[in-house]
N, C-alpha and C positions, 0 to 999 in steps of 0.2 A: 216751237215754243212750249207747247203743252210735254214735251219731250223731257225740255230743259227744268221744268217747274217741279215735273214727278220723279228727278235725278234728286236721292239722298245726299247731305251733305257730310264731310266728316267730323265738322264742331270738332276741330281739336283748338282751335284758338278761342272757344269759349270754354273748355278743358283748361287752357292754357291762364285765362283769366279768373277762373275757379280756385285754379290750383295756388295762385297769387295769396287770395282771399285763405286758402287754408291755411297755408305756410303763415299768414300772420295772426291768426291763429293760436296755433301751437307756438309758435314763437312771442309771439305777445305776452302769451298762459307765463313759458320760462322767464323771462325779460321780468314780469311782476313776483314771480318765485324768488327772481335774484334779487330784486330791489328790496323785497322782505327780509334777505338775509346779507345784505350790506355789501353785493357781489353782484349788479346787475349786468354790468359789458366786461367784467372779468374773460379772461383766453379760454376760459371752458364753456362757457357763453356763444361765445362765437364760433370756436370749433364743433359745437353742438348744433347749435342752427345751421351753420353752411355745411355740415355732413346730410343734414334731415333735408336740406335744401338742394343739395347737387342731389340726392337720390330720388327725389320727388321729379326732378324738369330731368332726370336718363330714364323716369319710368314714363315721364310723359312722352320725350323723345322717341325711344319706342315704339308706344303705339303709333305716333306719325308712321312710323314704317313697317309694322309689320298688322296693325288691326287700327285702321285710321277710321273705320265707320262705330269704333266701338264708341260705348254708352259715355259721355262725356260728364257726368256728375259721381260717378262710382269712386273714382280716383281722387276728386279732389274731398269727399266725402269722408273717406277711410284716411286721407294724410289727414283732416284737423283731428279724428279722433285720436290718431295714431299720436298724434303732436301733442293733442291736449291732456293723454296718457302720462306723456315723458314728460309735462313738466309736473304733471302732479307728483308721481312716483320721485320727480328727484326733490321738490319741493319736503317730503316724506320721509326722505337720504337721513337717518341720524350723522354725527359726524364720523368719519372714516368708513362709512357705507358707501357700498357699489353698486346698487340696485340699479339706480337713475343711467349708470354708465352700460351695465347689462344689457339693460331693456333696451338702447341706443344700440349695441353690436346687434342685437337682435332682430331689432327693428330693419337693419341695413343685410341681415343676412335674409332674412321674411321675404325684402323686396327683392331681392337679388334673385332667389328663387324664383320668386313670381313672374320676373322679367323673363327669366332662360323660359318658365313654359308657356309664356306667348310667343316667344322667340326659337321654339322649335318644335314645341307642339301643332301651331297654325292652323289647325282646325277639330275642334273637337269632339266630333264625331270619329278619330280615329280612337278615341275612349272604349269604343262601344265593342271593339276587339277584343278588349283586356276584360270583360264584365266576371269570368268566372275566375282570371286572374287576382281580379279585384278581392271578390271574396274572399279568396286565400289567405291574401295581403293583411285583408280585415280580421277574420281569424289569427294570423300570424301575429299583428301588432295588439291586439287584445288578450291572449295567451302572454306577450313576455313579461307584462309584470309580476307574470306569477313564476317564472322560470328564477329558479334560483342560479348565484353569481349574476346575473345582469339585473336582478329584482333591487331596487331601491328599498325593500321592506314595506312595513307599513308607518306612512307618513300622514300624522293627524286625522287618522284612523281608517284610512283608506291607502287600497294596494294599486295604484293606476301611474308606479313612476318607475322605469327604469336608470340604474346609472352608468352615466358612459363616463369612462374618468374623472374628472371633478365635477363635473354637471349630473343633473337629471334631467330625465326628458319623458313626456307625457305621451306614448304612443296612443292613444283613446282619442285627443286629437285630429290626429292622421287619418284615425280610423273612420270618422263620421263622412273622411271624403272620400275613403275607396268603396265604404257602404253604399252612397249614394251613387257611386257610379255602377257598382253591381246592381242595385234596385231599378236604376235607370236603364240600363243593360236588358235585365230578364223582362222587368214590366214591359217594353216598348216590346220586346220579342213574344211574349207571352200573353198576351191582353186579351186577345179574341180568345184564349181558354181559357181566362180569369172571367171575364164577362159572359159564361157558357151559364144558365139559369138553374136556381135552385131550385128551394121552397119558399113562396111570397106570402108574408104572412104581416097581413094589412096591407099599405102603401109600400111595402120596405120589400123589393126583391133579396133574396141573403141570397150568397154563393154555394155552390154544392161542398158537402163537406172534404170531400179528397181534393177539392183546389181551394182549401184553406192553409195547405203547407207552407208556403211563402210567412205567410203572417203569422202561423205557430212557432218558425223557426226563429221569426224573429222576438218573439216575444220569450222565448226560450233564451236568446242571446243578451235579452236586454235583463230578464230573470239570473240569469248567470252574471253578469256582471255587478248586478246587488250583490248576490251571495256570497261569489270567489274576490270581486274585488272593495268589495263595501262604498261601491258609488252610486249614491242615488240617481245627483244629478246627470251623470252619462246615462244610465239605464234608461230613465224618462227619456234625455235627447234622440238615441237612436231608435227606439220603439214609435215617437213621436212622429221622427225621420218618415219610418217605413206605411205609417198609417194615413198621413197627406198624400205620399208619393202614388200610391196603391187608390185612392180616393183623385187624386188629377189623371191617374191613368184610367180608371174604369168612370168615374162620377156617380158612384154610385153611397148612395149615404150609410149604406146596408155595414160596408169596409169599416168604416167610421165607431158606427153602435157597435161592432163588435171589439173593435179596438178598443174603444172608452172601456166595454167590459171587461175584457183581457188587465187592461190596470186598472180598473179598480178588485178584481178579485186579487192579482197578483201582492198589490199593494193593502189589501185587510191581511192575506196572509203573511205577508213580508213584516206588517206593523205588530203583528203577535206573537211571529217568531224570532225575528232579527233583532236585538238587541240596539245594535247601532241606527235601526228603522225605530227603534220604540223612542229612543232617546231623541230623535231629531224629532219627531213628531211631536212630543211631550214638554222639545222646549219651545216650538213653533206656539201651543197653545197654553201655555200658563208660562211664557216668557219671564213677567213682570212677579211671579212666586218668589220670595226668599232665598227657598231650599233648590228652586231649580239655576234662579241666576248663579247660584254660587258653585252649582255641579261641576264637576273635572273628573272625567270629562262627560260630552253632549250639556254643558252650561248653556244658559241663553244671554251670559254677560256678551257676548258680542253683538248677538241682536239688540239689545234694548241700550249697551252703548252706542251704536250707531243710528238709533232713532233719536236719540237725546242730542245726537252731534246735528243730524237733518232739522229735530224741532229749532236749534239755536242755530239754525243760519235762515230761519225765517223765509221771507220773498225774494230777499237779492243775495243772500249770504253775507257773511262776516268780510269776507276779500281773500284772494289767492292768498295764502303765510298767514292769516291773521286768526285762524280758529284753533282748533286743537284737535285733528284727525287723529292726529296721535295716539291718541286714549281707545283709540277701538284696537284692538289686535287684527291683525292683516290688513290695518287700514288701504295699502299701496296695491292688494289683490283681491281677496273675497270684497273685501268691502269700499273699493276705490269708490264705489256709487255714493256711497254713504260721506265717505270723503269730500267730492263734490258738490253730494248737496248742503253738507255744511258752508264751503267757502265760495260758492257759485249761486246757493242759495235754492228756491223752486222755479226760479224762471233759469237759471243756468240750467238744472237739472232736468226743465224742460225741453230747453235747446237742444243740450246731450241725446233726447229721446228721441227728439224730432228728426234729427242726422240719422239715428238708427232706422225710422219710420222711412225715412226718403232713400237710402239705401235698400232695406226690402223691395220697396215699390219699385226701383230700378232694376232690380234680380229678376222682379215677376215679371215687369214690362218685357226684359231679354227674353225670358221662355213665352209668354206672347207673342213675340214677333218672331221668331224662330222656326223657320220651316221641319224642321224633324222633329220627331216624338221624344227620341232619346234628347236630345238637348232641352225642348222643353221641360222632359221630367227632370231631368240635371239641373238644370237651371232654378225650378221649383223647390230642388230638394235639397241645394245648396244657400238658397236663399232663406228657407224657412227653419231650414239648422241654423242659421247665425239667429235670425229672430226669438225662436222656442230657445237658445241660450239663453239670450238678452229678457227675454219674462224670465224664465226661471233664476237669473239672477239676482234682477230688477225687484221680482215678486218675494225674494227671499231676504233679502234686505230690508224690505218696506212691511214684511210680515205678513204679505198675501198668502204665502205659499211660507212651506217650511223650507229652511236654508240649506244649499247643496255647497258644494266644492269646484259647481263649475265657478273658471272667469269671466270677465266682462269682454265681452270681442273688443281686439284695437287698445281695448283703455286699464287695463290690469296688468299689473308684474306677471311676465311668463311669457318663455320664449316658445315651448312646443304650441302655445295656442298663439300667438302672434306669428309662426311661418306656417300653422294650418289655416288660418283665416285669411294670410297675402296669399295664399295658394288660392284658396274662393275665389277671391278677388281675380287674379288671376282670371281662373275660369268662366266666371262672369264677364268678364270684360271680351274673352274668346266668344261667348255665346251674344252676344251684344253687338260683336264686329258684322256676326252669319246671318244676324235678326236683322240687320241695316242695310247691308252691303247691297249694293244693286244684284239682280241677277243679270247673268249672262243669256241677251237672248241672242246674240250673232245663231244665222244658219248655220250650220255645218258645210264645209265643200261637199262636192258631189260622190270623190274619192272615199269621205268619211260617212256620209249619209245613208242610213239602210234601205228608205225610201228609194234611196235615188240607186239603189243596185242595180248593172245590168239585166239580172234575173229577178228583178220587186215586181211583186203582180198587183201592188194596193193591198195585200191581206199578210196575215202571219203566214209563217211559210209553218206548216205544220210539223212535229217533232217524229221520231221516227217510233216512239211509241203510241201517238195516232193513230200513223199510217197503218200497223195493222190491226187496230181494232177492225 
């Protein structure tokens, strides 16, 4: 009995009841979209739902079969964001616009992805292989928007998009996952040298200066991505990335004070030099100025329209169709939040946070439970990228922070970051399966068992360079 009680379940039929709950959702969000604009069960209505709908129950299918201990709220968590994205964006559609229709291919290509690498991946500690390949990868895909012929130029004053025929595509993306698997990779290999003692000055052990390379290199990579590609918000993400990751591998707070310093010197330098650093800075703090709203560019009209648009949907918003997102520019990407909280109001845009909040906490619970080091740090450092997104977003909207160029995970126009974050997803859900799964205690037969060798004496059998000591 005591056998049967401590045997894991796989909670796919509460997934499965979940996933119900999301689907209507996202579909509900659309359904109010259409009825706003006089086209609520119209044939693109329903071809739209039953597409979001058959791809949500083959991604649940799925895990029935190939990670049926994974975490059963992740999925149904990322389909309502994912849903309540698409009707906003198509709700946003001017007339003869395709964005609404985009973001739907994409969305189906995201999942598709994600399914093949639980579906042939199957455990992901084979990751831990590829950790120097990784880095390559991450270098390789943060270098090509600057390679000319594949470079997209510079788009709204940042160089982080390459073009592949009629598309662009955002390799910086891709990139925060092959970083974290390299970070994952070294730190879980290299920890007892990261953890080797400096100089203790106070309560704070610091690390010796010739095993500070890891975290120079990275602050050098997240430094260069300001300069060469003029992206704040990447720079802060991946720096961020490596600063947690490096602090759950060692615990030590020592990582952290030095990180925090590393950007803040990086970032007074950047704010004196950097032009496109001065200007975002400048409209973060005198937004509501005359001469700055009206600048072109680094203006702050987008910021302070899109608080105008948050202040006038109040507590519960205006209603899905019934406000005017419209008026902010990039309502449907930078600023979907702002969108939201106009016609969803502060208790929608609550909600919206809360899904984000119960997501994270699922990431972390997976690397918690998770027998290897590498998968915890992966798990941690996959989770806490989607979150340090979602503030600096969040924060740049609401005018916490100054405004970047990242998107919203799940809920903003943009395909390279909707199949880098199903890809998360993905790996989450992998890490979540290994954190659950029963282990295997069966004995070993006797043929396979070391113990049990003709020649076991009870002890290690000593190696032949022992022997002659």
């Amino acid at each position: 009995m005591s056998q049967l009680s401590t045997t894991p379940k796989p909670r796919r039929n509460v997934e499965l009841a979940l996933l119900v709950l999301a689907l209507a959702v996202g579909i509900g969000a659309n359904m109010m979209v259409g009825v706003d604009k006089e086209k609520a069960f119209d044939s693109d209505f329903w071809f739209q739902s039953s597409l979001l709908a058959v791809a949500a129950l083959v991604f649940h299918a799925v895990l029935r079969f190939r990670a049926k201990y994974a975490d059963p709220v992740i999925l149904p968590l990322v389909v309502a964001l994912n849903g309540l994205g698409l009707a906003m964006i198509h709700r946003l559609d001017a007339p003869g616009d395709d964005t609404g229709n985009n973001q739907l291919r994409w969305t189906l290509i995201a999942m598709a992805v994600a399914i093949a690498v639980i579906w042939f991946l199957k455990d992901h500690r084979i990751l831990r292989r590829f950790t120097f390949i990784s880095l390559a990868a991450s270098a390789l895909l943060l270098i090509l928007p600057l390679v000319p012929g594949i470079s997209a130029g510079e788009i709204l004053g940042a160089r982080v998009w390459i073009r592949l025929g009629p598309m662009t595509f955002q390799p910086g993306e891709v990139a925060k996952i092959t970083l974290a698997i390299f970070f994952a990779g070294y730190l879980s290999s290299n920890r007892d040298l990261i953890l080797l003692a400096g100089r203790k000055i106070g309560p704070l052990q610091f690390p010796r200066f010739k095993d500070m390379g890891p975290m120079i290199t990275a602050w050098l990579v997240s430094i260069g991505v300001l300069i060469f590609q003029r992206d704040l918000g990447s720079s802060v993400l991946f720096f961020g990335l490596f600063i947690v990751m490096i602090y759950v591998a060692t615990s030590r707070i020592s990582w952290v004070v030095i990180g925090v310093a590393l950007i803040l010197g990086g970032g007074f330098v950047a704010s004196n030099v950097f032009s496109h650093v001065q200007l975002r800075i400048d409209g973060w703090l005198n937004a509501f100025t005359p001469e700055v709203y009206d600048r072109s560019p680094g203006g702050s009209g987008q910021i302070v329209q899109g608080l105008f648009g948050m202040a006038n949907g109040g507590l519960v918003g205006t209603g899905l169709g019934q406000g005017r997102p419209d008026l902010v520019p990039f309502a449907n990407s930078d600023m979907i939040i702002a969108s939201l909280g106009e016609e969803l109001g502060l208790i929608g845009l609550f909600a919206v946070v809360l899904m984000y909040l119960l997501f994270f906490t699922r990431g972390f619970r997976a690397a918690l439970g998770t027998r290897d080091a590498f998968g915890k740090l992966l798990a941690c450092g996959l989770s806490f990228a989607v979150a340090l997104q979602c503030f600096v977003v969040i924060g740049g909207v609401t005018r916490l922070i100054p405004l970047t160029g990242l998107t919203t995970p799940f809920l903003a126009a943009g395909g390279s970051s909707l199949l880098a974050n199903w890809i998360i997803v993905g790996l989450l859900l992998l890490i979540s399966h290994t954190a659950r799964a029963p282990v295997n205690t069966t004995p070993l037969p006797p043929a396979k068992d070391p113990a049990k060798a003709p020649n076991a004496t009870g002890i290690d059998t000593p190696t032949e360079a022992v022997k002659h000591l």
